[in-house]
C-alpha positions in Angstrom: -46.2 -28.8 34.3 -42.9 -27.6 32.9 -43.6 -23.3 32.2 -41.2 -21.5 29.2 -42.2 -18.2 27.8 -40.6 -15.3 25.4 -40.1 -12.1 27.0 -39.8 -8.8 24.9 -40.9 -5.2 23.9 -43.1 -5.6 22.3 -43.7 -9.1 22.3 -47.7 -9.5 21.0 -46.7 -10.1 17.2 -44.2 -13.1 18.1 -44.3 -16.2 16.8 -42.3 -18.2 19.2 -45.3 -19.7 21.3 -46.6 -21.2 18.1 -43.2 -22.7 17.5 -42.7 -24.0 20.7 -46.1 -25.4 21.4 -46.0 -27.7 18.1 -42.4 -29.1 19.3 -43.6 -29.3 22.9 -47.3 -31.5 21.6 -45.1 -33.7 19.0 -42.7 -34.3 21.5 -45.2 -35.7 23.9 -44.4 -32.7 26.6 -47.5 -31.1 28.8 -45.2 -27.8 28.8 -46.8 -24.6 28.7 -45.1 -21.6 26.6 -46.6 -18.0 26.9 -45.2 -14.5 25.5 -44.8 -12.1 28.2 -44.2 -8.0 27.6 -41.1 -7.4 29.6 -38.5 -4.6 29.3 -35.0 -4.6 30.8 -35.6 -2.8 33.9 -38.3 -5.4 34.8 -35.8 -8.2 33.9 -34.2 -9.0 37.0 -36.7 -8.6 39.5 -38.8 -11.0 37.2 -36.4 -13.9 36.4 -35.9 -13.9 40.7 -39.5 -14.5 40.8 -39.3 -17.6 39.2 -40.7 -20.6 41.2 -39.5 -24.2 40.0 -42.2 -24.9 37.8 -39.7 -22.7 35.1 -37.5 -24.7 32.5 -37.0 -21.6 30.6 -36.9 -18.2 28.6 -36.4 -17.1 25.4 -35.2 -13.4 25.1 -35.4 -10.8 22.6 -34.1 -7.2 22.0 -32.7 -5.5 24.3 -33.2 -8.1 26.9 -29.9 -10.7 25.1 -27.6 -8.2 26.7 -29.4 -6.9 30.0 -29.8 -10.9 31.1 -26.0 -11.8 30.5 -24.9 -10.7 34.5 -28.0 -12.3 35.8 -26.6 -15.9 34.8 -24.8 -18.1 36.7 -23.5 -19.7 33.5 -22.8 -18.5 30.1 -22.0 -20.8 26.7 -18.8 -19.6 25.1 -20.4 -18.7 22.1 -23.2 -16.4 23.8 -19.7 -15.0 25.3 -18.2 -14.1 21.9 -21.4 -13.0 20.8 -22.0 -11.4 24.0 -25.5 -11.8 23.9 -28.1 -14.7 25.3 -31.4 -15.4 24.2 -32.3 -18.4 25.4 -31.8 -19.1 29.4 -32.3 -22.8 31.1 -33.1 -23.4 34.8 -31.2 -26.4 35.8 -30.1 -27.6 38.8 -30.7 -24.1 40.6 -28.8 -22.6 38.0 -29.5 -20.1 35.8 -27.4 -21.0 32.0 -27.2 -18.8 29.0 -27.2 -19.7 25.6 -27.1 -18.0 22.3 -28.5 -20.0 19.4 -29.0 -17.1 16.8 -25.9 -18.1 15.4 -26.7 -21.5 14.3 -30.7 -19.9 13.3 -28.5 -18.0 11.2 -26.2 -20.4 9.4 -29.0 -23.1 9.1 -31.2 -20.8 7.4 -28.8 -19.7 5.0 -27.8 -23.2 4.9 -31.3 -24.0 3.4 -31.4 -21.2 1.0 -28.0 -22.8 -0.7 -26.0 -20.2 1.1 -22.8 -22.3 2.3 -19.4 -19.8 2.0 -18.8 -16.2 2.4 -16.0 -14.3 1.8 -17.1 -10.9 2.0 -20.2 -9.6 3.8 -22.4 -7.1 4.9 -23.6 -6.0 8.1 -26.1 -3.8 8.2 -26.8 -2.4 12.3 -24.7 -2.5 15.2 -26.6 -4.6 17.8 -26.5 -8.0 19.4 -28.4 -9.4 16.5 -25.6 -8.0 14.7 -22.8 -9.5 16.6 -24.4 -13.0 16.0 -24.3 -12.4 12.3 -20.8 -11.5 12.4 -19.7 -14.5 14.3 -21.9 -16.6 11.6 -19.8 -15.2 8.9 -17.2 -16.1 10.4 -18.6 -19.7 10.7 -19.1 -19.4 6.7 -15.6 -18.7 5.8 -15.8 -15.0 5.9 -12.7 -13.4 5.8 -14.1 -9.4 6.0 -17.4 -7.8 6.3 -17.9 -4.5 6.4 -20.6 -2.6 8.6 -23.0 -0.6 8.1 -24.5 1.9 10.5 -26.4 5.3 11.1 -24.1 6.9 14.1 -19.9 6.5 13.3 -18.2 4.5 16.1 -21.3 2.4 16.5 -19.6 -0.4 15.5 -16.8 -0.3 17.6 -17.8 -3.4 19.7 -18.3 -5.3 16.3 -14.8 -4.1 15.1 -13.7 -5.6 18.4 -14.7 -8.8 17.6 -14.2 -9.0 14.5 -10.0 -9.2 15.9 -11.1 -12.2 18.0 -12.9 -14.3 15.2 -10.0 -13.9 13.3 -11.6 -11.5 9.9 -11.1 -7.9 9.0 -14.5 -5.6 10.0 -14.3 -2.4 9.3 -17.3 0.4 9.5 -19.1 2.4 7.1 -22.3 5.0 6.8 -25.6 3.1 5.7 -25.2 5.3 2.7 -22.5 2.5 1.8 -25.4 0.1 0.0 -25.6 2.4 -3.0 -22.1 1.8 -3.2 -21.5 -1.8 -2.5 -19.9 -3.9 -4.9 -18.0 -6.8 -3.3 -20.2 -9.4 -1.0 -21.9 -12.7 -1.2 -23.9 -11.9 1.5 -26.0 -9.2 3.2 -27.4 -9.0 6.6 -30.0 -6.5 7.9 -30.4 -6.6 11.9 -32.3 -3.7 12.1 -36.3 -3.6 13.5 -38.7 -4.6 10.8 -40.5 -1.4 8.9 -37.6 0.3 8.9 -36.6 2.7 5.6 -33.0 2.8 5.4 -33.7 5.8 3.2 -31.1 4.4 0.5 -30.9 2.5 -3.0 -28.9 -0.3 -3.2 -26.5 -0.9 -5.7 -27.8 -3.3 -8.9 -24.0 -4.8 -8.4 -24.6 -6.1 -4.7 -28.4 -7.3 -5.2 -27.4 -9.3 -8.0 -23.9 -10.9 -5.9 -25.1 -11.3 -2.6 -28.4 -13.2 -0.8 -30.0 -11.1 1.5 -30.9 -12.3 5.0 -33.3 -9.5 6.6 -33.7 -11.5 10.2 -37.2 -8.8 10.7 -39.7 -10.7 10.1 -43.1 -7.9 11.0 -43.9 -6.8 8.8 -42.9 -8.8 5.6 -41.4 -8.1 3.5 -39.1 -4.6 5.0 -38.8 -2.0 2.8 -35.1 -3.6 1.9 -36.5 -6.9 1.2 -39.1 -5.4 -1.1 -36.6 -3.7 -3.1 -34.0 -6.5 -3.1 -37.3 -8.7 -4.4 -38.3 -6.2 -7.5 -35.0 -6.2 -8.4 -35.0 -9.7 -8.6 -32.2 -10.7 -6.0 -31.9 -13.4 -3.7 -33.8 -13.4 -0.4 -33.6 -15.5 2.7 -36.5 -14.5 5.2 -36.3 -13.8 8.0 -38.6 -16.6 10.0 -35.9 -18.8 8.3 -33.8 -18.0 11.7 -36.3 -17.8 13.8 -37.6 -21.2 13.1 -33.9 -22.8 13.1 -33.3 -21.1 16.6 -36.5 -22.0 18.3 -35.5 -25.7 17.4 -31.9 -25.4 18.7 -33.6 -23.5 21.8 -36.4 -26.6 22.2 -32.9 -28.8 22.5 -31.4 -26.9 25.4 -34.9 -27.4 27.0 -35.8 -30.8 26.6 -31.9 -31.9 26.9 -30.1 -29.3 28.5 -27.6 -29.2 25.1 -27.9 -27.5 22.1 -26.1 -30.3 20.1 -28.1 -32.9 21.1 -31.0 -33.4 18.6 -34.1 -34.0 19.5 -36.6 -37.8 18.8 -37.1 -37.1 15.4 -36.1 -34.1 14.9 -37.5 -33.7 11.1 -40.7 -34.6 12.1 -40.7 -31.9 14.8 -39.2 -29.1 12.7 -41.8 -30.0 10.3 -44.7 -28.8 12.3 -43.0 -26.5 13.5 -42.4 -25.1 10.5 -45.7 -25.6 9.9 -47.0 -22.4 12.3 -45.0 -19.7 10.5 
């Protein structure tokens, strides 16, 4: 038997193992996929414990940054992003992948969201960086971030330069300001009170994607809802990530789909 699991703090209220365990059943696959709570100092000492029986892990926050110099490989894209959530055993080799990006873009996809010029950022983490670099997938020529702390999103400035768009930063107080976007993205934990009003302008230009999915909706979904704006949730991503991460497991690439993939993003899908 093939093992896989998601590690995180905390990691009880996760959904993956239900995602996983419907691809792995339609797929024909005796492969067992658990959720273990696992902070970054435990990281390391737990992935060289690892017999052969592993195919896999799935990461979440904090871990997508602490794993990245405990790989022996690393996609380009998890590179740019600089963050990995998904790592494959192959070969005696531990490879890094970050699909987040494309759970991203095939969720807005889905909810009719196809360009971007302008956007919004809202948090400075590595979820963050993978929204950026989806914008830039979508067209987007500059987004602006928003944060808490100034010259927290210096990284994101960074590589903003190498994706080619203008990113510039800005207090979260920004949102009752906003005019200009088409799109909104909110990385940070679900729960959280941003402690501002958004501007009628932006909720009635841009689609919100709030990737916090516990609980649902966030205070900043909530509001964006009663005001009747646009809202992509948040297991949007996580469902079209887990299927990109099922790839790399079964096939070792995230581009190469899956034996009928519909039918297995279906019941997937059908967990959430």
């Amino acid at each position: 038997m093939r093992r896989l699991a998601v590690l995180g703090s905390p990691i009880a209220h996760s959904k993956s193992p239900g995602l996983h365990r419907a691809a792995y059943r339609l797929l024909g696959l005796d492969w067992e996929y658990s959720a273990i709570e696992m902070r970054g100092d435990g990281l390391a000492a737990f992935i060289q414990g690892l017999d052969d029986s592993w195919r896999g892990l799935s990461l979440t926050m904090p871990l997508k940054q602490d794993v990245l110099p405990l790989l022996d490989d690393v996609e380009e894209l998890a590179v740019l992003a600089g963050a990995a959530n998904t790592v494959l055993f192959e070969d005696g080799r531990r490879r890094g992948f970050n699909t987040d990006v494309a759970g991203i873009v095939r969720a807005l996809g889905e909810a009719g969201v196809a360009r971007v010029h302008h956007g919004v950022v809202i948090g400075g983490g590595a979820t963050a960086a993978s929204a950026l670099v989806a914008m830039a997938e979508l067209g987007a020529a500059h987004v602006r971030v928003l944060v808490r702390r100034r010259g927290a999103a210096a990284e994101l400035i960074g590589l903003g330069s190498r994706l080619g768009l203008v990113v510039d930063e800005a207090r979260i107080d920004e949102l009752a300001l906003a005019r200009e976007a088409e799109l909104v993205v909110s990385t940070v934990p679900g729960g959280t009170d941003l402690g501002v009003a958004v501007s009628d302008t932006l909720v009635h230009t841009a689609a919100l994607l709030d990737v916090a999915y516990d609980p649902w909706p966030s205070p900043l979904a909530a509001g964006w809802i009663a005001a009747g704006g646009t809202v992509v949730h948040g297991l949007g991503m996580l469902l079209h990530q887990a299927l990109i991460q099922v790839r790399i497991f079964v096939h070792g690439d995230p581009l190469a789909p899956l034996p009928d993939e519909d039918a297995v993003l279906a019941v997937m899908r059908e967990t959430l």
